[in-house]
PAMAR-606144 format. One record per atom (N, C-alpha, C, CB): residue number from 1; x, y, z. Coordinates in pm, 1 decimal. Atoms other than C-alpha are relative to their C-alpha. Glycine has a CB too. Layout:
! residues N
    n        px        py        pz
  NUM         X         Y         Z
...
! end
This chain:
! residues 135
    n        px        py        pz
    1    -139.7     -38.4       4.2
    1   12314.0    7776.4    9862.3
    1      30.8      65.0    -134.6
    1      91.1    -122.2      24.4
    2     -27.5     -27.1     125.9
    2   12478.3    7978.0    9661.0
    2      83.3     -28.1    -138.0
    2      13.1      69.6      20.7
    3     -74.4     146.3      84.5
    3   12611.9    7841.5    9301.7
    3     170.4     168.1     -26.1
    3    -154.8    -101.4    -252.2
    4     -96.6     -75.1     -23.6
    4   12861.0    8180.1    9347.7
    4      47.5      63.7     103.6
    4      -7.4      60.1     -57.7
    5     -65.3    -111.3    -121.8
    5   13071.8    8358.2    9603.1
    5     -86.8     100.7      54.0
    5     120.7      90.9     -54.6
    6     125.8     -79.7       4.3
    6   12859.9    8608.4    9770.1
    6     117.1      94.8     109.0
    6    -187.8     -83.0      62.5
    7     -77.4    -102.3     -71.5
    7   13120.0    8909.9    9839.2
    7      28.2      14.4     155.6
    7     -58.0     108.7     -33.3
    8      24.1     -63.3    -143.9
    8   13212.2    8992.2   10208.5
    8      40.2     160.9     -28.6
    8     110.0     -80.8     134.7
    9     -15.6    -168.1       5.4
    9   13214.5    9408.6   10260.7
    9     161.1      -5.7     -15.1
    9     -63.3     102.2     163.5
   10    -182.2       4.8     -21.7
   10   13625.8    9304.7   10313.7
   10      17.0     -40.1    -194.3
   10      83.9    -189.5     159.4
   11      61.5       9.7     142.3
   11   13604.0    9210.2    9949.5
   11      -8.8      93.0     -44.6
   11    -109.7     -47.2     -23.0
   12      67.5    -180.9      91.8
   12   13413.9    9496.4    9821.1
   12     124.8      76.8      35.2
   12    -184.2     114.0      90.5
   13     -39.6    -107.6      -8.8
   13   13659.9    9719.0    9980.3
   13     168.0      25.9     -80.7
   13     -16.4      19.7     147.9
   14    -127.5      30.2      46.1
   14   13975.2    9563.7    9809.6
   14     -13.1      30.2    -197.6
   14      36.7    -183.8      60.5
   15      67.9      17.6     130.3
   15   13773.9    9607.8    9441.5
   15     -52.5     140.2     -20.8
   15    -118.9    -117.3      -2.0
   16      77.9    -146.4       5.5
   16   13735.1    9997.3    9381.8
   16    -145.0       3.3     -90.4
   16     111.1     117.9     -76.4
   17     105.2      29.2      61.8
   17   13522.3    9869.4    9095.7
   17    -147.6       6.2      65.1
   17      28.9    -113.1     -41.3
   18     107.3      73.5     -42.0
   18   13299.6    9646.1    9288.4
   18     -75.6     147.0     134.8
   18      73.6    -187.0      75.3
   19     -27.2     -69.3    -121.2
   19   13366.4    9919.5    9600.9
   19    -103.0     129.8     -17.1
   19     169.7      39.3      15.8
   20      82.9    -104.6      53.7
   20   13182.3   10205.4    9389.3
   20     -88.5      -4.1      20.5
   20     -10.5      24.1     -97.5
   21     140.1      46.7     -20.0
   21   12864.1   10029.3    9329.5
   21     -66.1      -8.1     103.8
   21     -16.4     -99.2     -33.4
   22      27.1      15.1    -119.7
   22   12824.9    9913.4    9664.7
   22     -18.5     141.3      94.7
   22     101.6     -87.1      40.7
   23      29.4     -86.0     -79.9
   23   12894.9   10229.1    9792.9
   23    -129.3     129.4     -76.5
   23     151.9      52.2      44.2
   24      94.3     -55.2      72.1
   24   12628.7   10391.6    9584.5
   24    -130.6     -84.1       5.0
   24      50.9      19.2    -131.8
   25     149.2      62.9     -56.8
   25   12361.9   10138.2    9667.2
   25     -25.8      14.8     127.6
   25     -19.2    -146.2     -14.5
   26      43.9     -90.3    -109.1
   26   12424.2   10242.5    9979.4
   26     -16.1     113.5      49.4
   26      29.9     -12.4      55.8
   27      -8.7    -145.0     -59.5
   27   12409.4   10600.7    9969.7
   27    -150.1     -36.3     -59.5
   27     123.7     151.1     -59.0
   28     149.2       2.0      44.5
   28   12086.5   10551.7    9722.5
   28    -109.4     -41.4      86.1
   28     -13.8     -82.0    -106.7
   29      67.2      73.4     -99.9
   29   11914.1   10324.7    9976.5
   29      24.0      50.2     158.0
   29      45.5    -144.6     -19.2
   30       3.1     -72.0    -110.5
   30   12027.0   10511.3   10250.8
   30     -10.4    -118.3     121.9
   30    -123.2     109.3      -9.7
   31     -22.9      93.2    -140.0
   31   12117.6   10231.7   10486.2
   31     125.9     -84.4     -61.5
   31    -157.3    -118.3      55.6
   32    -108.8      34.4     -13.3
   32   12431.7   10051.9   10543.4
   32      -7.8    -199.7     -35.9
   32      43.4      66.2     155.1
   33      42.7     123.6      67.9
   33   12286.3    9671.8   10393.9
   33     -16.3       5.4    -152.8
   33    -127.7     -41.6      57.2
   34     -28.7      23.1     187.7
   34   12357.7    9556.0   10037.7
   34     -20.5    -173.1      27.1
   34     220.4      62.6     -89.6
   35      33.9     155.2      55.4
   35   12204.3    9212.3    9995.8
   35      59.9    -106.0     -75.7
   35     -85.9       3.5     -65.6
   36     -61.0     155.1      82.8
   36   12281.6    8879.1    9859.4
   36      20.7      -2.0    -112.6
   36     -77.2    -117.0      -4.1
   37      -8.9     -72.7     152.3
   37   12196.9    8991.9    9506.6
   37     115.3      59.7     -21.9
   37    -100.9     110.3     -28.9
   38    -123.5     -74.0     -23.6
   38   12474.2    9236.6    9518.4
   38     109.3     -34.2      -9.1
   38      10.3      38.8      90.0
   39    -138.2      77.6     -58.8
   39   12708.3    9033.4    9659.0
   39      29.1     -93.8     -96.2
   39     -12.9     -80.9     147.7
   40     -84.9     150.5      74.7
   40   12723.1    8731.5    9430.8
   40      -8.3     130.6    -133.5
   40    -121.1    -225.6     -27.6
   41     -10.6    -123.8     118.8
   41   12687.0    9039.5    9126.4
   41     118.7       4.8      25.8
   41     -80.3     151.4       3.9
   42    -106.1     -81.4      17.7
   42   12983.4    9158.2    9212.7
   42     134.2     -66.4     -45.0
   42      15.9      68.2     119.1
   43     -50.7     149.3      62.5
   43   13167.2    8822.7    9087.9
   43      34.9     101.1    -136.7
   43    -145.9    -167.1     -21.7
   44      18.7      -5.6     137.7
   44   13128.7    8974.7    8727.0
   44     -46.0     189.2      20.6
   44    -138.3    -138.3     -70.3
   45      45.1    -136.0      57.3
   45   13167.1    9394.7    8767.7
   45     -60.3      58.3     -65.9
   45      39.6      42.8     -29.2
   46      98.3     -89.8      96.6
   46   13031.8    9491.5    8451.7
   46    -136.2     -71.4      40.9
   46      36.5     -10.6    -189.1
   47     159.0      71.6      11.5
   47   12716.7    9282.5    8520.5
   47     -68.3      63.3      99.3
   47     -16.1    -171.5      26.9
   48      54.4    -105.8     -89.3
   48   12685.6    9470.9    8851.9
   48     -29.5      79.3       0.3
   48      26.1      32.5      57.5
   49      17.2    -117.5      53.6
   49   12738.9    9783.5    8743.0
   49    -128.7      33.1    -111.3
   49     125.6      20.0     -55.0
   50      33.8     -28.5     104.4
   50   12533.9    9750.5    8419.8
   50    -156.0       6.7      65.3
   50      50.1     -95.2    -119.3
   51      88.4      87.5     -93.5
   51   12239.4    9561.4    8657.4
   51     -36.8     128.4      90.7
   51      85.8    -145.7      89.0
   52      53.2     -89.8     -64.6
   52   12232.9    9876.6    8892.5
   52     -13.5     114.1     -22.8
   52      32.0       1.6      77.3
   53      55.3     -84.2     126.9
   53   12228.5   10117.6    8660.6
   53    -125.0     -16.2     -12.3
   53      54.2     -31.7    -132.0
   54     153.3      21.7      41.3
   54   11924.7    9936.9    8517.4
   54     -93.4      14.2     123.0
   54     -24.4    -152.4     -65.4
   55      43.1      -8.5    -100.1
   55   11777.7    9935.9    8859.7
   55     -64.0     162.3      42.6
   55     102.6     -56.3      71.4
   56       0.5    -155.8     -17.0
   56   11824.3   10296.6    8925.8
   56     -80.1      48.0     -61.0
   56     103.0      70.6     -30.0
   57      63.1     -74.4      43.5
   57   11687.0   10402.1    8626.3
   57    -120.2     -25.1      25.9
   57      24.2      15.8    -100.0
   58     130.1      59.6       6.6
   58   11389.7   10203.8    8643.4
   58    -145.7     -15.9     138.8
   58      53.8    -136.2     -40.3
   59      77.2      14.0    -164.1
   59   11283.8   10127.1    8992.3
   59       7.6     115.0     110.3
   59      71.2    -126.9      84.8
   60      -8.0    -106.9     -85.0
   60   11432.5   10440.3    9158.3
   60     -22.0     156.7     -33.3
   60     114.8     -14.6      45.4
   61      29.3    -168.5      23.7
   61   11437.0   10759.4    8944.9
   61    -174.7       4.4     -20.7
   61      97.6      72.8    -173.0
   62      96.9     -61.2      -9.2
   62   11103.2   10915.9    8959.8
   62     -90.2     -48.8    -127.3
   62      36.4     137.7      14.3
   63      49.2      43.6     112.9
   63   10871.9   10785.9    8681.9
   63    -168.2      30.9      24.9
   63      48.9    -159.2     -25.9
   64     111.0       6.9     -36.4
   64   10488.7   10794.5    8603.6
   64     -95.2    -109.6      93.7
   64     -31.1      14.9     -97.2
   65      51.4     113.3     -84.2
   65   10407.6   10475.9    8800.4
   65      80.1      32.4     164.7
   65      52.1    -170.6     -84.3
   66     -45.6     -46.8    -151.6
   66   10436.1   10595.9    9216.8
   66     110.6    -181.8      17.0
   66    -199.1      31.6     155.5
   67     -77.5     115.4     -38.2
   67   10724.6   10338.5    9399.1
   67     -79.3    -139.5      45.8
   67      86.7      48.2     113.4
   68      63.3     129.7     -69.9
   68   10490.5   10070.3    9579.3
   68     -70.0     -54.1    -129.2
   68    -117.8      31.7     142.4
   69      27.1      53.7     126.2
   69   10353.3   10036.0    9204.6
   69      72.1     -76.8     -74.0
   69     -21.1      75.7     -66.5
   70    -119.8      97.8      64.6
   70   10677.4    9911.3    9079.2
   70      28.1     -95.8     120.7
   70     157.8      91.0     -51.1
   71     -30.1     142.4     -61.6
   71   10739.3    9704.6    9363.3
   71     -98.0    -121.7     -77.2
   71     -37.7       6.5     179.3
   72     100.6      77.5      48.5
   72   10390.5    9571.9    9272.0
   72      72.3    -129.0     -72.1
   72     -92.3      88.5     -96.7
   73      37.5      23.2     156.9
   73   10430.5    9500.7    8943.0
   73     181.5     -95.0     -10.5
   73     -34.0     206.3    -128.8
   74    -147.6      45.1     -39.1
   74   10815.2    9375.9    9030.3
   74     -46.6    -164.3      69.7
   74      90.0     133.8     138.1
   75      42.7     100.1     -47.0
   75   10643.0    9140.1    9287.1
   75     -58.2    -148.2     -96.2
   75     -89.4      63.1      75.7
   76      72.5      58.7     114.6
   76   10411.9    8979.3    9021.5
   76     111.7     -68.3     -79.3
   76     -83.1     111.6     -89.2
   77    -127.9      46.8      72.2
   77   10677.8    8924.8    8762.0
   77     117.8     -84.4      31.2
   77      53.1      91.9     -27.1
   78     -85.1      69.1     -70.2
   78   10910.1    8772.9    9021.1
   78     -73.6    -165.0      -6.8
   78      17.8      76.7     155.0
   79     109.9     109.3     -87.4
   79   10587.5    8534.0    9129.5
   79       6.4     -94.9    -136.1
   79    -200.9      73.1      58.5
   80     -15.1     113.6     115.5
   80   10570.4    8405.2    8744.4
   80     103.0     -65.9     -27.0
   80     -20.7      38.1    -113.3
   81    -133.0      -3.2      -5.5
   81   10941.9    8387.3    8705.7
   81     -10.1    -105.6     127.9
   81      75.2     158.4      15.5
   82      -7.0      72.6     -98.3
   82   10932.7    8197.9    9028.1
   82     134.8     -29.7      62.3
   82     -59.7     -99.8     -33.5
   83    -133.9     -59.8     -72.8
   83   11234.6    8404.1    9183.0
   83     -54.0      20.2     165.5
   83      56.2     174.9     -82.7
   84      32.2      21.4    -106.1
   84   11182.4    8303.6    9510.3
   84      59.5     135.1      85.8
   84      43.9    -138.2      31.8
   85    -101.0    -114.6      30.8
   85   11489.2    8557.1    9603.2
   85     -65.3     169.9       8.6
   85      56.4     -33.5    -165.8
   86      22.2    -119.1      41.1
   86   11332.3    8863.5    9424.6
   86    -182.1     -47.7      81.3
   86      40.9      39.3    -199.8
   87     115.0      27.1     -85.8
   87   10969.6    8754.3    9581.9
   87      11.8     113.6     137.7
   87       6.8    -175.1      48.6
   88       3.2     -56.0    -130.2
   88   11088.2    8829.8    9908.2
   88     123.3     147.5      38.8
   88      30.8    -142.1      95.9
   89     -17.2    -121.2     -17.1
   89   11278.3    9140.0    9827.3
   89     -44.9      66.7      14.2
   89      30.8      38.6     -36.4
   90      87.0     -96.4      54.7
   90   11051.1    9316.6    9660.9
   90     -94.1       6.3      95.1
   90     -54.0     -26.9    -132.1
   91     115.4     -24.8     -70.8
   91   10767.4    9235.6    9891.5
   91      51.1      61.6     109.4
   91     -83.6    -113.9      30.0
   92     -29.4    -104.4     -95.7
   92   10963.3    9388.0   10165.0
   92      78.2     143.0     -20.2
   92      66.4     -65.0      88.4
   93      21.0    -117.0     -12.5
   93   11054.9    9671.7   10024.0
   93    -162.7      65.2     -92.1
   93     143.6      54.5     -46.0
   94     120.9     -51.8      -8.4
   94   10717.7    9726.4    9928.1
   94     -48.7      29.1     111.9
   94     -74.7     -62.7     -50.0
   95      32.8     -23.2    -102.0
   95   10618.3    9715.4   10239.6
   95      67.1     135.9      40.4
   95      20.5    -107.9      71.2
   96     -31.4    -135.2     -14.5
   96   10843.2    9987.1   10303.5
   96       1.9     115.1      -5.3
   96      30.9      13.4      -8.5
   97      59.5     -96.7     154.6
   97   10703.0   10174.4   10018.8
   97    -149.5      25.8      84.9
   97     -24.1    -123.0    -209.0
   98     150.6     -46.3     -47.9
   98   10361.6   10179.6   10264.1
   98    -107.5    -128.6     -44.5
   98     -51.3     165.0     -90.6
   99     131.2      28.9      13.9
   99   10189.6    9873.3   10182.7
   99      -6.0     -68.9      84.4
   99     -51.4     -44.2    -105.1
  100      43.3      81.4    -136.4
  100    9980.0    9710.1   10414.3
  100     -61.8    -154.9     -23.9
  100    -125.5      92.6      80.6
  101      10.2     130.3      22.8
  101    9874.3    9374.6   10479.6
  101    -137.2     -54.5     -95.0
  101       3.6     -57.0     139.3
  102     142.0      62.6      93.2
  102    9504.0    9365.8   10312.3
  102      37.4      75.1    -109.9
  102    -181.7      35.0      54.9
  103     -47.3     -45.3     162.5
  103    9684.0    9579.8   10001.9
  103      64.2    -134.4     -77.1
  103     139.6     137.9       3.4
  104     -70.8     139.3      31.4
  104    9895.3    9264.2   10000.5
  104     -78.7    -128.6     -23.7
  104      87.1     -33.8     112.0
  105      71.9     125.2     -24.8
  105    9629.9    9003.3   10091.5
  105     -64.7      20.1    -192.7
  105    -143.6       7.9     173.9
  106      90.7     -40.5     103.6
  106    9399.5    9153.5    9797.5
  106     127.3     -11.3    -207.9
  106     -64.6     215.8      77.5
  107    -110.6      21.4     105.8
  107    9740.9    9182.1    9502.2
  107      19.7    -169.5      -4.8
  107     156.0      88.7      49.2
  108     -12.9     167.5      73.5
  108    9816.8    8812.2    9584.7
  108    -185.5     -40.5     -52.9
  108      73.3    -156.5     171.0
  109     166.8      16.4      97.5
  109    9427.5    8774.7    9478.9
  109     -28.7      20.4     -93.0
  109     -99.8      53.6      17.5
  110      -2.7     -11.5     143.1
  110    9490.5    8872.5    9161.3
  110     101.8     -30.6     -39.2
  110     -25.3     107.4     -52.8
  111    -104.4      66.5      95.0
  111    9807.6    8785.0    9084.2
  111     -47.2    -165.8      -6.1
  111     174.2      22.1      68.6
  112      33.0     125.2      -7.7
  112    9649.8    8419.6    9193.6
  112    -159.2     -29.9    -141.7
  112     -37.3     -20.7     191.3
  113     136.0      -0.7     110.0
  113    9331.6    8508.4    8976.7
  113      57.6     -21.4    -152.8
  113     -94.1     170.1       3.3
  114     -47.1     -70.4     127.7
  114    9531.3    8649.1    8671.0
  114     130.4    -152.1     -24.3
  114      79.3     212.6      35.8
  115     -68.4     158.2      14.6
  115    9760.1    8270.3    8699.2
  115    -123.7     -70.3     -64.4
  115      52.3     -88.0     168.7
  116     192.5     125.5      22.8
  116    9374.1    8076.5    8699.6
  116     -14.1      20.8    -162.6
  116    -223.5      98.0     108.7
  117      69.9     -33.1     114.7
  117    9241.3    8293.0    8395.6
  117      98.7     -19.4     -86.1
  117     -63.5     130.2      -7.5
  118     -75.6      26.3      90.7
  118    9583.6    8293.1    8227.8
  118      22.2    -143.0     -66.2
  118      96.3      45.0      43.8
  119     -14.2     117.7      56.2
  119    9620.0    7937.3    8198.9
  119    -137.7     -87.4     -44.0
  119      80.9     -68.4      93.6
  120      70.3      48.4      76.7
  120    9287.3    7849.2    8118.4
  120     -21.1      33.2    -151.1
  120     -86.1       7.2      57.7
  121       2.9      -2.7     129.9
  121    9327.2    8092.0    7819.0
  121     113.6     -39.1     -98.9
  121     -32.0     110.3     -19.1
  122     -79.4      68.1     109.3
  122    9607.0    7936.9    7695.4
  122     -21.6    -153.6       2.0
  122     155.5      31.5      16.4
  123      64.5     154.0      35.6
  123    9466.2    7595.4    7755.1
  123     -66.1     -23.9    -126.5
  123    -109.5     -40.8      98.5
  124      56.6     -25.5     112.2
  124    9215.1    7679.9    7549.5
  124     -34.2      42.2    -143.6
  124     -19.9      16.5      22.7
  125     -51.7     -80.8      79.0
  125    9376.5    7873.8    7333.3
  125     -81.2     105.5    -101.4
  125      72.5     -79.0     -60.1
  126      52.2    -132.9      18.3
  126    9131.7    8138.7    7306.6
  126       7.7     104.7     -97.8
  126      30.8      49.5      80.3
  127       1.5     -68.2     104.2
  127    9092.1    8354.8    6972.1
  127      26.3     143.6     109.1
  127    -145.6     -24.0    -106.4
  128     -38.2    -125.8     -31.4
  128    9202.3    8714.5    7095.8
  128    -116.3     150.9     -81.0
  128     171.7      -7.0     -57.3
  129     104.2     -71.8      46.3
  129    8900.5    8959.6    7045.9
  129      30.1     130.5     -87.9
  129     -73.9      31.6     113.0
  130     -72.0    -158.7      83.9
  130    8924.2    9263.7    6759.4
  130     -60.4     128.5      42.4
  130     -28.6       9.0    -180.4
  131       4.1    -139.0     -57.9
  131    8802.1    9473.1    6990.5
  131     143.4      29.2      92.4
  131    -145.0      12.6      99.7
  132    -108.4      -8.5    -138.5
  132    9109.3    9427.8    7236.7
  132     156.7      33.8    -108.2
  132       9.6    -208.3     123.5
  133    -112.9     -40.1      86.6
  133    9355.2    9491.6    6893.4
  133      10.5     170.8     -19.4
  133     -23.1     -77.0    -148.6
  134     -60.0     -66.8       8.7
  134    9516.1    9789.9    6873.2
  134       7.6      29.5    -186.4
  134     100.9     -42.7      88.5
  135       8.3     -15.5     178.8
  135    9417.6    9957.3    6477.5
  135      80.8     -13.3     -84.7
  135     -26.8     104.2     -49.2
! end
């Protein structure tokens, strides 16, 4: 449950503010669904606004990393974070983005690997090699 309000579209439409955003995540996304995220965002305008902005620039305008890369790498980051939420966003619009199920099977295989090796080297606490430093 949620620990905030989670907008209805009747809502949004009374909030030109909130009303903007929304209608700009849905022209960007090109479908007529604006998620849960969204919705409790819109509690706190500037945070929405500021929040899909950052979004935009990052995850949607055109960059050197192709889109199903940032989901990736979105996915991952969620998985440590342990945003259950953003988990199952991201992995479906990755999917959307073209990936398939053994692209998927094989990513959780390393994000599960790259957990293993990570915490044994901070168990261990592992000297950091001066070949892997940066001059």
């Amino acid at each position: 449950m949620a620990t905030v309000r989670l907008w209805t579209d009747e809502e949004v439409s009374a909030d030109a503010r909130v009303k903007a955003v929304f209608d700009d995540i849905r022209f960007t996304r090109k479908s007529d669904f604006v998620n849960n995220f969204w919705r409790a965002l819109a509690n706190q305008p500037a945070l929405l606004e500021r929040t899909w902005s950052s979004i935009k620039e990052v995850m949607i305008a055109p960059g050197v990393l192709d889109p199903l890369t940032k989901e990736l790498i979105y996915i991952a980051a969620s998985t440590i974070n342990g945003c259950s939420y953003c988990v199952h966003s991201h992995t479906a619009a990755a999917r959307a983005k073209g990936l398939t199920e053994p692209q998927h099977a094989e990513f959780l295989a390393i994000v599960g690997m790259a957990a293993e090796t990570n915490a044994l080297a901070n168990a261990l606490q592992i000297p950091v090699d001066p070949e892997f430093s940066i001059g």
